[in-house]
C-alpha positions in Angstrom: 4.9 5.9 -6.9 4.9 3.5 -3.6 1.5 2.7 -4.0 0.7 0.5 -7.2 -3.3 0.5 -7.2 -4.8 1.1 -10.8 -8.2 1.2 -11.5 -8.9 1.5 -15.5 -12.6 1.3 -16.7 -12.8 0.8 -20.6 -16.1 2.0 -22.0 -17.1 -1.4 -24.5 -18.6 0.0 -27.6 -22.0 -1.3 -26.9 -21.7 1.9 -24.8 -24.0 -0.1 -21.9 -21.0 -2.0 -20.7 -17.6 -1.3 -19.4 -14.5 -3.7 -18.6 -13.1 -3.0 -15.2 -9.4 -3.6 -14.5 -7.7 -3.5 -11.6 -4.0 -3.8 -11.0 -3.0 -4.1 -7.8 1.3 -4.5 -7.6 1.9 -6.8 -10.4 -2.1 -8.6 -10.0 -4.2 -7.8 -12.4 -8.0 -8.3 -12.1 -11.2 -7.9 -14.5 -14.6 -7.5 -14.3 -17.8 -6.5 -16.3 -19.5 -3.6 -14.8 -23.0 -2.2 -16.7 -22.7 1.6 -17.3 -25.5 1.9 -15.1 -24.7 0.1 -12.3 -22.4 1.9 -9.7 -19.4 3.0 -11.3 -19.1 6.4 -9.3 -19.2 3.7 -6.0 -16.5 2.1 -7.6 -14.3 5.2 -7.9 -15.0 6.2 -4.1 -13.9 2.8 -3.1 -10.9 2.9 -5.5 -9.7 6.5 -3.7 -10.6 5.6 -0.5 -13.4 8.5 -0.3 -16.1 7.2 2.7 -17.4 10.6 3.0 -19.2 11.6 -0.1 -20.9 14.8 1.4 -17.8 16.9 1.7 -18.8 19.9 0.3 -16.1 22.1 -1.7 -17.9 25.7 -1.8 -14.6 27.9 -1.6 -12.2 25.7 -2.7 -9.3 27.6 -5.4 -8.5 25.1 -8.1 -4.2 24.7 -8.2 -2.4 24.3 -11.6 1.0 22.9 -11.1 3.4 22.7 -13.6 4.7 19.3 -14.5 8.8 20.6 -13.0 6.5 21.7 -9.7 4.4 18.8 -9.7 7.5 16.7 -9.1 9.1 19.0 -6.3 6.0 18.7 -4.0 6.1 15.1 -4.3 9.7 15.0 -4.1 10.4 17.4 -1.3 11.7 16.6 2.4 8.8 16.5 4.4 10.4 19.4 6.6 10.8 22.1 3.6 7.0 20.5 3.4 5.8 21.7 6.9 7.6 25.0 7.0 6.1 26.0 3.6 2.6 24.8 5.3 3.1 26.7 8.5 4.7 30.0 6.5 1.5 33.0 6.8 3.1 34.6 4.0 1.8 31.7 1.7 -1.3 31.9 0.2 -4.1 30.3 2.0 -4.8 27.6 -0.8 -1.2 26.5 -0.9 -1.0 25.9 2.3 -4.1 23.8 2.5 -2.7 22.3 -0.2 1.0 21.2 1.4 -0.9 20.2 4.1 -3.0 17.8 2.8 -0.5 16.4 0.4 1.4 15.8 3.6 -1.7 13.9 5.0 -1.3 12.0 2.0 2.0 10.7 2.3 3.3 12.9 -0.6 1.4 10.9 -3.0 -1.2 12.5 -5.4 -4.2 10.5 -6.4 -5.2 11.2 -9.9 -8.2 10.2 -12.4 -7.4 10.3 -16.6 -9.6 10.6 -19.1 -8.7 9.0 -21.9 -10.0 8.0 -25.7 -7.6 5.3 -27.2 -8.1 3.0 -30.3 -6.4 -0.2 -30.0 -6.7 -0.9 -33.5 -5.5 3.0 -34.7 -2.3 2.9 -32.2 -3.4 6.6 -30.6 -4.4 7.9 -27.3 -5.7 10.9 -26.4 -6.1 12.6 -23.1 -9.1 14.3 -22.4 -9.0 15.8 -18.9 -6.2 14.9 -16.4 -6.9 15.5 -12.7 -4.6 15.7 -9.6 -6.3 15.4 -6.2 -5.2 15.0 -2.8 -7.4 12.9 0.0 
């Protein structure tokens, strides 16, 4: 990961109130945020999304296994370009390769998780993988 920017927002169990933290490198900030006030804001900033009216009608949904996650983000950028410019891929994978390319070969993701400090568990609830 060459980029090292974090963004964790903990739901406080007055459930009207969240703790932000942000790491950015090894800096580590916090902040109180009400539910209510602008946390989908705070994610476009966080991903770096200035347009918000990108509309996604006919985009296909990719499911990478963990072995293939790594390989894209892993791969020389050449193997990258050809498998992008290759007709005899499918459509979405090439739109895919492409933007990952775009993206430096890094994959932006968003977790959600339910953890309990005090039980010592975490569990993951939805894990996404997105590209900018």
């Amino acid at each position: 990961m060459r980029n090292h920017n974090v963004l964790i927002i903990h739901l406080l169990t007055n459930k009207k109130d969240t703790l932000v933290q942000s790491i950015d490198g090894s800096n580590h900030h916090f902040s109180f945020l009400g539910v209510k006030d602008g946390i989908g804001q705070l994610l476009r900033e966080h991903a770096r999304m200035e347009d918000t009216e990108i509309s996604v009608d006919g985009w296909q949904p990719i499911q990478l296994p963990e072995e293939l996650f790594d390989e894209f983000h892993t791969s020389p950028a050449p193997a990258l370009q050809a498998m992008a410019a290759d007709q005899k891929q499918p459509k979405p994978i090439r739109e895919f390769v492409s933007a990952l390319l775009a993206n430096r070969q890094e994959f932006d993701n968003i977790s959600f998780m339910k953890s309990s400090y005090v039980k010592d568990n975490l569990h993951l609830m939805i894990f996404i993988s997105f590209y900018q």
